[in-house]
C-alpha positions as CSV (number, residue, x, y, z in Angstrom):
1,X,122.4,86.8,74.9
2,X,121.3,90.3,75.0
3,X,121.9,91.1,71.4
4,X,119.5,88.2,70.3
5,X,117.1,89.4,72.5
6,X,116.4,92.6,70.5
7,X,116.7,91.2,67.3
8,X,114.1,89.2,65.0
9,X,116.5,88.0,63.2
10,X,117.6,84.6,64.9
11,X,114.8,82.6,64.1
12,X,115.8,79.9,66.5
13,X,113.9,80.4,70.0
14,X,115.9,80.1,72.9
15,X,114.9,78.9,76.2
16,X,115.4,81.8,78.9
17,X,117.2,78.9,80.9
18,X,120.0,78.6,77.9
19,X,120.1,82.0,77.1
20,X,121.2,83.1,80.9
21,X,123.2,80.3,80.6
22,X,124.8,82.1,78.0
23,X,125.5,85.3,79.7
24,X,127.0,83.4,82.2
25,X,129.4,81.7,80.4
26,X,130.0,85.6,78.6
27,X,131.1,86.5,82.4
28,X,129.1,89.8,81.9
29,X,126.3,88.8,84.4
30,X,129.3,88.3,87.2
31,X,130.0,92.2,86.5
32,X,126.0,93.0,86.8
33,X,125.2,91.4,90.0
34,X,129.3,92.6,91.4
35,X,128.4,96.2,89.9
36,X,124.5,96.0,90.9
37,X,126.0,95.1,94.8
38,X,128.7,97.5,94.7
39,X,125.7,101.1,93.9
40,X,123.4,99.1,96.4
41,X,125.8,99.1,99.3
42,X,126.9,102.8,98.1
43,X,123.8,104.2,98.3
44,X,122.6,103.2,101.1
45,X,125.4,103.5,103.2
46,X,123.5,105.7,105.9
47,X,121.5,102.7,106.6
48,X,124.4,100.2,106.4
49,X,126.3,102.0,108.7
50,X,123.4,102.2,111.6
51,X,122.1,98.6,110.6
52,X,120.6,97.7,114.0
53,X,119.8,101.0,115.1
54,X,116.1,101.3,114.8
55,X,114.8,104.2,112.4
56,X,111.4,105.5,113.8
57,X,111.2,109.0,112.0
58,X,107.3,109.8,110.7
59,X,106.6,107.0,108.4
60,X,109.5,104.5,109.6
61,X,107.4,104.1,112.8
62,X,104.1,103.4,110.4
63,X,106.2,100.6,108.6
64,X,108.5,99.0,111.2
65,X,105.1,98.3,113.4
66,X,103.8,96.2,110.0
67,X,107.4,94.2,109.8
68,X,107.5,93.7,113.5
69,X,104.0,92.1,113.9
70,X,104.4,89.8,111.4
71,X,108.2,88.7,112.7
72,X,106.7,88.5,116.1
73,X,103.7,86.5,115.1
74,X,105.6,84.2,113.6
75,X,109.3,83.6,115.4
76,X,107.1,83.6,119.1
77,X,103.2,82.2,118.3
78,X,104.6,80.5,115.8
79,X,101.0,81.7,113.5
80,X,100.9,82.9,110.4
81,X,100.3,86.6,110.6
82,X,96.5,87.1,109.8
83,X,95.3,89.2,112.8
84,X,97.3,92.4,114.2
85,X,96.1,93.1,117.7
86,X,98.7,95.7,118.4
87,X,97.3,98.7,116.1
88,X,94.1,100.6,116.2
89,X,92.3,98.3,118.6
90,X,92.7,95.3,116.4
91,X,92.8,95.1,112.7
92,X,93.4,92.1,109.8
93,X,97.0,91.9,109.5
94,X,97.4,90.4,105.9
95,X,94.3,91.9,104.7
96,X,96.2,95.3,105.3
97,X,97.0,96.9,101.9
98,X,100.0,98.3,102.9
99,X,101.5,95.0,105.1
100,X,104.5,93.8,103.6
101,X,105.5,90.0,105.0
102,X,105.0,87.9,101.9
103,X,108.0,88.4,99.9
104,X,110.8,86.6,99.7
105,X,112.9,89.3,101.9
106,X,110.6,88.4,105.0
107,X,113.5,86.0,105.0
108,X,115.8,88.7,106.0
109,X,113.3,89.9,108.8
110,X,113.2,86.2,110.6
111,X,117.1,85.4,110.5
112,X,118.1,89.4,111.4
113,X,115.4,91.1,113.1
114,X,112.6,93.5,111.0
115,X,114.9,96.6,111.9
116,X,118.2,95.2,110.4
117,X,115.8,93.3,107.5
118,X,114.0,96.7,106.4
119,X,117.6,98.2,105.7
120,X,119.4,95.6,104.2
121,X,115.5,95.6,102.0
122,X,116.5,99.4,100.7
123,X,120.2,98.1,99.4
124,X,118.9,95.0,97.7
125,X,116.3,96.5,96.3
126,X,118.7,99.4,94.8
127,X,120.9,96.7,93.5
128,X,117.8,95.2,91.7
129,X,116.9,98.3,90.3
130,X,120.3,98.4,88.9
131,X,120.2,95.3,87.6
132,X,117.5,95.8,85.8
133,X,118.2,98.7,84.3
134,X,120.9,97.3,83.1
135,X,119.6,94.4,81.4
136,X,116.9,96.3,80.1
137,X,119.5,98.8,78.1
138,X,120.8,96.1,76.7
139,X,118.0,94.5,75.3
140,X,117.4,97.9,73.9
141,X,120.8,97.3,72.0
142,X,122.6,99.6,74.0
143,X,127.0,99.1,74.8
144,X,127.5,98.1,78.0
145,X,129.0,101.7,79.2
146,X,125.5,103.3,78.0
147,X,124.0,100.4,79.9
148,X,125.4,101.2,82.8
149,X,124.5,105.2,82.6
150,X,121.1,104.1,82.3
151,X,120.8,101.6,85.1
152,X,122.7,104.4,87.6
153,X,120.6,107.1,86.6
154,X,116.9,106.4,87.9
155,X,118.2,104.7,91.0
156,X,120.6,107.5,91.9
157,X,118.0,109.8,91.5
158,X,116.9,112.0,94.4
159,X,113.9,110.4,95.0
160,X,114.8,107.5,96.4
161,X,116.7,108.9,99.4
162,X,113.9,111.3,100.3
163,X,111.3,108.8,100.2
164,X,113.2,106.3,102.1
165,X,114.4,109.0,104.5
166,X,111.0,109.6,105.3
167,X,110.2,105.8,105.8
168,X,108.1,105.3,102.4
169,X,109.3,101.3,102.4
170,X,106.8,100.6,100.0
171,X,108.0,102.9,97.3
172,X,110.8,100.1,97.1
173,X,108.9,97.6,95.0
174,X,109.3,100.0,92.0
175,X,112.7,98.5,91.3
176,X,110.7,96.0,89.6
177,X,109.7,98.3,86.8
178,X,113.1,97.6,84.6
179,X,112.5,94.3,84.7
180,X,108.9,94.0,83.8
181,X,110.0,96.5,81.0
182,X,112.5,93.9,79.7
183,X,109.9,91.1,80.0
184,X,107.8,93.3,77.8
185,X,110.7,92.7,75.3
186,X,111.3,89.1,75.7
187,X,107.5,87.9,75.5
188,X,108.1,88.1,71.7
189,X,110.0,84.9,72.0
190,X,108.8,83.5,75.2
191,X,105.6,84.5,76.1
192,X,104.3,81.7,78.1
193,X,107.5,82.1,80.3
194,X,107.6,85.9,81.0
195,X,104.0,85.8,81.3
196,X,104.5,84.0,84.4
197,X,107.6,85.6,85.5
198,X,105.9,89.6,84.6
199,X,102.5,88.1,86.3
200,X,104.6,86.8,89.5
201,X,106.6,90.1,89.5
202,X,103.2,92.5,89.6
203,X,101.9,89.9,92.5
204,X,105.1,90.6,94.7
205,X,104.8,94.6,94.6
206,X,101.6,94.2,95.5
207,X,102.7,91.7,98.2
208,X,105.5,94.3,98.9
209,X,102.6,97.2,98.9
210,X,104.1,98.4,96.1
211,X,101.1,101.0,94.9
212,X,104.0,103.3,93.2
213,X,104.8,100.8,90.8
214,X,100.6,99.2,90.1
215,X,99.5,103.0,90.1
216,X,102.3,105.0,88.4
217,X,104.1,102.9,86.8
218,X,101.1,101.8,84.6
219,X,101.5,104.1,82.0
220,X,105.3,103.5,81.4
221,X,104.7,99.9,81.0
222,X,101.0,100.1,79.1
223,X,102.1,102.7,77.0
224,X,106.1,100.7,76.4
225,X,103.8,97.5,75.4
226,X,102.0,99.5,72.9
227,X,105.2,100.5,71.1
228,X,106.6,97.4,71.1
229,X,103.1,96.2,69.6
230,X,103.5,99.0,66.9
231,X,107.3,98.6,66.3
232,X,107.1,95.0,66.2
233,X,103.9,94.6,64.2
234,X,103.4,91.7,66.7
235,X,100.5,91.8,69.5
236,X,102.8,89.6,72.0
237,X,103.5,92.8,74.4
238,X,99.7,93.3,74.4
239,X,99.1,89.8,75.5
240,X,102.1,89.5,77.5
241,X,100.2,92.1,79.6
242,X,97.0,90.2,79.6
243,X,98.1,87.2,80.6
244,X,100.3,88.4,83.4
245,X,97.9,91.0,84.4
246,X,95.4,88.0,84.6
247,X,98.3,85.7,86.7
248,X,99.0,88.4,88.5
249,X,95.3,88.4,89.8
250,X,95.4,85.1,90.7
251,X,99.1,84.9,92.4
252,X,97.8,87.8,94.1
253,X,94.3,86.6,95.4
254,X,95.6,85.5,99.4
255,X,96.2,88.8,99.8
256,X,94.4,90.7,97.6
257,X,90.8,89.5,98.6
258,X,91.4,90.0,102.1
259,X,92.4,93.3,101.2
260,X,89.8,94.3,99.5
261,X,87.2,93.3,102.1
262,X,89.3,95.3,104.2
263,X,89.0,98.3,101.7
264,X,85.5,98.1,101.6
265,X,84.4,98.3,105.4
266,X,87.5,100.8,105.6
267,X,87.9,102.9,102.6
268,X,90.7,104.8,102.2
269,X,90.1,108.5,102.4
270,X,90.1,110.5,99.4
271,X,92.2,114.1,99.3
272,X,91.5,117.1,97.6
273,X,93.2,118.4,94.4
274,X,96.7,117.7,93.4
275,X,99.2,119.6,91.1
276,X,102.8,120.9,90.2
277,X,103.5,124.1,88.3
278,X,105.2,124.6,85.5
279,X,107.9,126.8,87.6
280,X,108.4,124.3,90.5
281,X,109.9,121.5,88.1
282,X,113.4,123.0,87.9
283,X,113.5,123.3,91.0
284,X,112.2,119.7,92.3
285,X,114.5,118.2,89.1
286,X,117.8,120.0,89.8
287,X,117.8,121.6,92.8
288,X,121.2,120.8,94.6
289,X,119.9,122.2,98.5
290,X,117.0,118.7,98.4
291,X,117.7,117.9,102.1
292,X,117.4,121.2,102.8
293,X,114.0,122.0,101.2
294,X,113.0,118.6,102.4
295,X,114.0,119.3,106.2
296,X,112.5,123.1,105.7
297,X,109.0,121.8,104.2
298,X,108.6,118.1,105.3
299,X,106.1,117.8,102.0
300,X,108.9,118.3,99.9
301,X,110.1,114.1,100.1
302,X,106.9,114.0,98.1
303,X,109.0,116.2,95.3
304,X,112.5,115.5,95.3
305,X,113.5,114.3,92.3
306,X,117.4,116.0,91.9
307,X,118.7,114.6,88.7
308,X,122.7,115.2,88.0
309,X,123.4,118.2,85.4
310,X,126.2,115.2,84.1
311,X,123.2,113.0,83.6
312,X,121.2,116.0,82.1
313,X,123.8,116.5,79.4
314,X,123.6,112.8,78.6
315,X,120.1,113.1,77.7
316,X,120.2,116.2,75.8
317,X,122.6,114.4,73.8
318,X,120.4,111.7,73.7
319,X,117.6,114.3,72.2
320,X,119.9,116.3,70.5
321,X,121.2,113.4,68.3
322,X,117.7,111.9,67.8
323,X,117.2,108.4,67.2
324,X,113.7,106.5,66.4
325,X,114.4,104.5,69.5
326,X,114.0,108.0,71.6
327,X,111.2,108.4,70.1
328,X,108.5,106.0,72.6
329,X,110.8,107.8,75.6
330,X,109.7,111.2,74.8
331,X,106.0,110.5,74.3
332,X,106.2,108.7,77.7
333,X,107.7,111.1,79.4
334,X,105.6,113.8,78.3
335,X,102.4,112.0,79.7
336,X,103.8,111.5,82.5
337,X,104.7,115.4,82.9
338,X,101.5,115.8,82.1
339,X,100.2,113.3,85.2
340,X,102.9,115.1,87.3
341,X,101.2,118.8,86.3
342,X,97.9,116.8,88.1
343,X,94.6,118.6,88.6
344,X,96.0,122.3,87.5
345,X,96.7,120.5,83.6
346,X,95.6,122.0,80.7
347,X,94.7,118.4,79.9
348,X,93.4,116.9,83.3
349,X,95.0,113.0,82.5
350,X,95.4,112.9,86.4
351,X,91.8,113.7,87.4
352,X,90.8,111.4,84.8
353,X,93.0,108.6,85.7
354,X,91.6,109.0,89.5
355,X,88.3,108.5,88.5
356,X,89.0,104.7,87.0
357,X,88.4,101.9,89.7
358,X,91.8,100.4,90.1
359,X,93.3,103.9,90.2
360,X,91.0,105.7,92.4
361,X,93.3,105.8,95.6
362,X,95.8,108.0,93.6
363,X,96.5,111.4,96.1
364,X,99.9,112.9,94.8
365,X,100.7,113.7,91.3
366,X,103.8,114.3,92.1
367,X,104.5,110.4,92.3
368,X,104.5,111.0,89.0
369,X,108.5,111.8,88.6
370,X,109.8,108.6,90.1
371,X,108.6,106.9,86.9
372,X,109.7,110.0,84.7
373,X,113.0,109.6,86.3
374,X,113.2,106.3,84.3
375,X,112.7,107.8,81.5
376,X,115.3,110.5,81.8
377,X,117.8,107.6,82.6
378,X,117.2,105.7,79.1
379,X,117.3,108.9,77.4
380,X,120.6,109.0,79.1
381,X,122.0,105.8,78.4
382,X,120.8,106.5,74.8
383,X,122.4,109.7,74.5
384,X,126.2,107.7,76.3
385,X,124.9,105.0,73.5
386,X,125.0,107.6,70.6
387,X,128.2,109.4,72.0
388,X,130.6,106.1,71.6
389,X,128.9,105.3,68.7
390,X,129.6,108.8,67.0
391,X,133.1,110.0,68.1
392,X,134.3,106.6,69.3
393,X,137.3,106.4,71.6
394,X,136.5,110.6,72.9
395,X,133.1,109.6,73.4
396,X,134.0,106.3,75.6
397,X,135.8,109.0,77.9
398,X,133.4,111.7,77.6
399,X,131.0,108.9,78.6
400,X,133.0,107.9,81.6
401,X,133.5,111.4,82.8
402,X,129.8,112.4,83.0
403,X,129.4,109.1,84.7
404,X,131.5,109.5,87.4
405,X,130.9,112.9,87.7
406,X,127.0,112.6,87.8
407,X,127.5,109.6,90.0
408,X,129.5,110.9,92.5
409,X,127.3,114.5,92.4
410,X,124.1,111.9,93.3
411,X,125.5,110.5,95.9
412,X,126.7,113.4,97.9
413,X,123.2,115.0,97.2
414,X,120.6,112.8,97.3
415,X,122.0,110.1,99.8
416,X,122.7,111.7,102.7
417,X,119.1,111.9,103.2
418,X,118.6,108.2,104.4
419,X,120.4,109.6,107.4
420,X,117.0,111.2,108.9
421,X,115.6,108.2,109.3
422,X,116.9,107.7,112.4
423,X,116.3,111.6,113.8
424,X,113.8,110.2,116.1
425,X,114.6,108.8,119.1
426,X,111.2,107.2,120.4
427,X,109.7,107.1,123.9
428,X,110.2,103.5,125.1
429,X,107.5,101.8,127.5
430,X,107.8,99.3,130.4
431,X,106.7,95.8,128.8
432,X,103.3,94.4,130.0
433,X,102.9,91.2,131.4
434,X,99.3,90.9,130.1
435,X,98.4,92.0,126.5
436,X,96.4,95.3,127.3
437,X,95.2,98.5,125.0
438,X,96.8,102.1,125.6
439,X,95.7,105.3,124.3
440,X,98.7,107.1,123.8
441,X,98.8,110.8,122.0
442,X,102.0,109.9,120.1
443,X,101.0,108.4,116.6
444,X,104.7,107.8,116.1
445,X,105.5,105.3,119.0
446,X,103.5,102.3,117.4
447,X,106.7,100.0,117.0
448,X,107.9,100.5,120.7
449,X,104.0,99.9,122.4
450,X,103.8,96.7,120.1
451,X,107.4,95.5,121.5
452,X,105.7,96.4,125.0
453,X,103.5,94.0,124.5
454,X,100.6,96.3,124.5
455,X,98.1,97.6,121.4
456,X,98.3,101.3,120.4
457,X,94.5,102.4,120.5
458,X,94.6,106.1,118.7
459,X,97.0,104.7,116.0
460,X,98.2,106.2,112.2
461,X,97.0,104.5,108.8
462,X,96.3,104.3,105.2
463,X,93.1,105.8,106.2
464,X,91.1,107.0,109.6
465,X,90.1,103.6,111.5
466,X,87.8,104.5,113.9
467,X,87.5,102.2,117.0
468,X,85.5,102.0,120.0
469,X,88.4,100.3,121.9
470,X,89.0,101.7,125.1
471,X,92.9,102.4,126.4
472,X,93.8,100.7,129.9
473,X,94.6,104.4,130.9
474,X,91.1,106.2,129.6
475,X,87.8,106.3,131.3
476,X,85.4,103.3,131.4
477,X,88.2,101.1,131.1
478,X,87.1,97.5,132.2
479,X,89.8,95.2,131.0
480,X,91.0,93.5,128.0
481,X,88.3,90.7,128.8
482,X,84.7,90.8,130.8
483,X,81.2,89.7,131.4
484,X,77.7,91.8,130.3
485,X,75.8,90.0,133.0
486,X,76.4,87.8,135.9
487,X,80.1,85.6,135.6
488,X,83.4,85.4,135.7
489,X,86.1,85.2,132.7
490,X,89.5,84.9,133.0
491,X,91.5,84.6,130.0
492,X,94.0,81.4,129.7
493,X,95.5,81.9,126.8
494,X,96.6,84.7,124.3
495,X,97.8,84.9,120.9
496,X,97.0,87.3,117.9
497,X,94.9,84.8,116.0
498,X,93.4,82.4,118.7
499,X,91.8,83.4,122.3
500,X,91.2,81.3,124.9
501,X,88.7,81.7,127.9
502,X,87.4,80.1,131.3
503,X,84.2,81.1,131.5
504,X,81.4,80.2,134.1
505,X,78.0,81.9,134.1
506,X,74.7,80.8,136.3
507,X,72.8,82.2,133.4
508,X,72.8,83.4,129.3
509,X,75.4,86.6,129.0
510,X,78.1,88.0,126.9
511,X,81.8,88.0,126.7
512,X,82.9,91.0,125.2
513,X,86.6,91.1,124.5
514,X,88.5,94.6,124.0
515,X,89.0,94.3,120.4
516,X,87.8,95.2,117.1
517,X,85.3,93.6,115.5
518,X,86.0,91.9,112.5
519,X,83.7,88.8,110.5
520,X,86.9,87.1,110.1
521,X,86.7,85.8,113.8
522,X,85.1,82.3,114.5
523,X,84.1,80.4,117.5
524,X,86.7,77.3,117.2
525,X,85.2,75.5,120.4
526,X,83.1,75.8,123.4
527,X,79.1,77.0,123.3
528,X,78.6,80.6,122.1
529,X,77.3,82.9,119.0
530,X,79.6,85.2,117.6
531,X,78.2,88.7,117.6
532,X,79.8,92.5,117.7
533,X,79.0,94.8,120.7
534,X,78.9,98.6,120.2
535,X,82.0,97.3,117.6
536,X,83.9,95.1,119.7
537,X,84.4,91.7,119.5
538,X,81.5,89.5,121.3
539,X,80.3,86.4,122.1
540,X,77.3,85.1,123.9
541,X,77.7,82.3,125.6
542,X,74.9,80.0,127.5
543,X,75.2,79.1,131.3
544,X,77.9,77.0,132.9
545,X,81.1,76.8,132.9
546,X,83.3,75.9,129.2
547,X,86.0,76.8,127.9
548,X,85.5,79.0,124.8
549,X,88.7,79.8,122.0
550,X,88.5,82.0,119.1
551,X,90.3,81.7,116.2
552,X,91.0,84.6,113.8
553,X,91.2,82.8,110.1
554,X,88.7,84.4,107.5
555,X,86.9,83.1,104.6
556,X,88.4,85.7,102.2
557,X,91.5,84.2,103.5
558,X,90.4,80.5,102.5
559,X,89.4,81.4,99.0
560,X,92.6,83.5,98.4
561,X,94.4,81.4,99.3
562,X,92.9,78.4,97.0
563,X,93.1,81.0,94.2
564,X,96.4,81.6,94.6
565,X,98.2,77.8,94.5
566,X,95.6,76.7,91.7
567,X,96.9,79.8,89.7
568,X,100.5,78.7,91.0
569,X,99.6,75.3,89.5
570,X,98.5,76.8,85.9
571,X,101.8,78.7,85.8
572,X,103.8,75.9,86.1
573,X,101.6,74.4,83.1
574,X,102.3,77.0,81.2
575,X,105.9,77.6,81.3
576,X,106.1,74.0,81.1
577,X,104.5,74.1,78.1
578,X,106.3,77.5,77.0
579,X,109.7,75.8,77.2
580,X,108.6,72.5,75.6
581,X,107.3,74.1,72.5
582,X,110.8,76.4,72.0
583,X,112.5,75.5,68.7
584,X,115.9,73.4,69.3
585,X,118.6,75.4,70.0
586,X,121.6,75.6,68.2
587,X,125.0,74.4,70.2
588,X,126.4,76.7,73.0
589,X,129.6,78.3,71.4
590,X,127.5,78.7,67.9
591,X,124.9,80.6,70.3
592,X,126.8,82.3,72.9
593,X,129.1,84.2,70.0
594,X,126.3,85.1,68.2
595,X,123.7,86.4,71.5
596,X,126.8,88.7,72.8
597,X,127.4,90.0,69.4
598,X,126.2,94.1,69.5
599,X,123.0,94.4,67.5
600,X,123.9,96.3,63.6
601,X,122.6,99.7,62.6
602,X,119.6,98.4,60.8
603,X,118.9,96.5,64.1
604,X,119.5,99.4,66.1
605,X,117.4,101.9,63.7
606,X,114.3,101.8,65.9
């Protein structure tokens, strides 16, 4: 399978269904998922080992909140998670950029708990990033030992510990980048299909508030498709990207528009100038004390990037014995050096960048070196590639030396890390009866107040939310629910996305409920305008007595929504229409022989 992939010269065109049928039969993807499982459970064995403990260090509080609102909406309410009463006095829970519930792992969360489904979330994703590395090598023609130096390589790398340490859950979606990369190579022959499958892949990172991956991983895979454009003489990479950018979009839309009105009454706030020196790389690239800089300077997780001196000598081999095909890894990973250097460059490509529209909410050029560290596995692989190639049977054991060496060396640096994610050990509260507010000084207890039934006032997020919701333990408290004028209210029923009230009034007055304001908020029945008081949630209600209910649903919800299953319906269209139009294919021994043949030199040459 994966030597037609790379090769133009077959001029049969496969279905993607036959050809992973193929590799099947080849018993080669049994070894991928067995050997993708295998470096997921290894590193991430921290995690594995305390898999119900919760991990409420710094960010880890920040996430666990966002995968425990959604769980609890659902598995007790029995809503779908639209409203989060619980943080910063009330705020839209899908419209959140950074919420992460609609993905497939949300599966995990309902049948294990959020806790045990955001750690068994960093293993699978490592084994996906594996995997996809993997596949991608070999599409670039690589043997399967080279393959597998590349697909260890960026995984192992020390980034991922540190920023998982730290509770940076959304950094995880950049697993995907392999395997957008290796859609890149197969739109040549299936375009309508990968299309889909890149366009549904961009949709889930941003589902999985993957920014890493939309942000800095653009240039690896704009800059990849315009190679492929080049090499190939072929535009299909360029409208590969179109057309899933453009699905993407679409597939996207139920979150994405609520987001963005989100974004726009709450914009996030900008920082100052960002940079790395020239001196700090060597450091922050093979620096074997990581958990210790990290534990001495907290900003170092933003840094990290230790990368094996086994793995470094496979890609100076991969330099050193240059090859055409290093050629679009070198230019890549020199622009994004120069995005890591940031504001300080000689040639400013991050201050530029950060001054387009969809990447103006870049802060840290650092970021930079997790997709670099991609780049330094390929070279890698490339460089084990050219090794077996050159001195044959030394090489293979050269190769399998560094390997293990490098392999082992990552995970007794970088790994250990995860481990801080559980050096916190929060401040549990007595649960409230009644859903109430409390302004607590901790930012870092917002999982445990939520749990306590109980919404965390003063709270931490992608940007400063301010809120005129008062804390049942501040000054001018006057209850969750009350009157401006002559009445009574007493609240019957409670739930994050519908409110129920008794009220009775001899005359005209206002219900004002202990919430944020927000337009997506509608009077479902009972007499009364919706309206905002001093930015709380209001509602002015005639007199007599009624019963009034809110319901929290949203337009921007409604149309994203709509957006999203009629571009759901188009997709199927087109891969329905991608698959019909394939060329017949050739009988299954005839094809699986010649797909798992290795590609020849003059295939290789580029």
């Amino acid at each position: 399978m994966w030597g037609s992939m790379d090769s133009g010269q077959n001029d049969n065109r496969l279905s993607i269904a036959s050809s992973a049928l193929a590799l099947i039969r080849s018993g080669e993807a049994r070894w991928v998922a067995a050997g993708s499982a295998i470096f997921g459970i290894l590193f991430s064995y921290p995690m594995l080992l305390r898999l119900t403990q919760p991990s409420e260090q710094n960010d880890w509080d920040f996430e666990s909140v966002l995968h425990w609102v959604p769980y609890h909406t659902v598995t007790f309410f029995h809503q779908f998670p639209l409203w989060d009463p619980y943080k910063c006095g009330g705020m839209p829970m899908l419209g959140n950029p950074q919420s992460r519930f609609l993905t497939p792992f949300f599966l995990l969360h309902l049948a294990f708990g959020p806790m045990v489904g955001m750690h068994l979330e960093v293993t699978l994703h490592l084994a996906i990033a594996w995997a996809g590395g993997y596949v991608f090598a070999r599409l670039l023609g690589m043997k399967p030992l080279a393959a597998v130096v590349a697909a260890t390589v960026f995984p192992a790398s020390g980034w991922f510990p540190l920023h998982l340490g730290e509770g940076h859950v959304t950094f995880l979606a950049v697993a995907y980048l392999p395997w957008l990369l290796s859609l890149i190579m197969l739109a040549g022959k299936h375009l309508g299909a990968c299309a889909v499958a890149g366009g549904l892949l961009l949709a889930l990172s941003f589902f999985e508030g993957g920014e890493i991956l939309l942000i800095c991983g653009l240039p690896v895979i704009a800059l990849y498709a315009l190679y492929e454009s080049v090499h190939r003489r072929s535009l299909r990479s360029i409208e590969f990207l179109a057309i899933a950018g453009a699905l993407a979009l679409g597939f996207a839309a139920i979150k994405l528009i609520p987001a963005l009105e989100v974004l726009r009454a709450h914009p996030r706030t900008p920082w100052g100038p960002a940079w790395v020196m020239w001196h700090d790389l060597p450091r922050i690239l093979f620096s074997r004390s990581q958990e210790q800089l990290a534990l001495h300077d907290r900003f170092f997780i933003e840094f990290g990037t230790y990368t094996s001196p086994a793995f470094v000598i496979l890609a100076l081999a991969g330099l050193v014995m240059f090859r055409l095909r290093v050629l679009p890894w070198i230019v890549i990973g020199w622009f994004l050096i120069l995005c890591v250097r940031g504001d300080n460059c000689l040639i400013p490509i991050f201050s530029w960048m950060k001054k387009l529209p969809l990447l103006s909410d870049m802060r840290l050029s650092s970021r930079f070196l997790i997709p670099l560290s991609f780049c330094i596995a390929i070279v890698a692989g490339l460089g084990a590639d050219e090794l077996i190639k050159r001195f044959g049977t030394a090489g293979f054991w050269i190769v399998v030396v560094l390997l293990l060496a490098g392999t082992g060396d990552s995970l007794m640096v970088g790994t250990p890390f995860l481990k801080h994610a559980f050096d916190r050990t929060p401040h549990y509260f007595p649960r409230s009866l009644k859903f109430r507010e409390i302004a607590d000084g901790d930012t870092f207890d917002q999982t445990v107040v939520a749990q306590a039934n109980m919404g965390f006032v003063h709270c931490y997020e992608y940007t400063k939310w301010n809120t005129n919701v008062i804390g049942y333990n501040e000054a001018g408290y006057r209850g969750e629910e009350y009157m401006l004028g002559a009445g009574t209210v007493r609240l019957s029923r409670w739930s994050p996305n519908r409110l129920s009230y008794e009220i009775d009034t001899p005359s005209p007055a206002m219900l004002v409920i202990n919430q944020n304001y927000d337009p997506g908020w509608r009077v479902g029945s009972g007499s009364g305008i919706l309206m905002q008081e001093n930015g709380l949630l209001a509602v002015a209600v005639p007199a007599g007595r009624q019963t009034i209910v809110l319901t929290y649903r949203g337009r921007a919800f409604v149309i994203g929504a709509i957006i999203s299953l009629l571009t759901v319906l188009l997709a199927c269209v087109i891969w329905w229409w991608s698959e019909r139009t394939a060329r017949p294919i050739r009988p299954p021994a005839e094809r699986t022989a010649d797909a798992l043949a290795p590609p020849s030199d003059s295939r290789r040459a580029g």
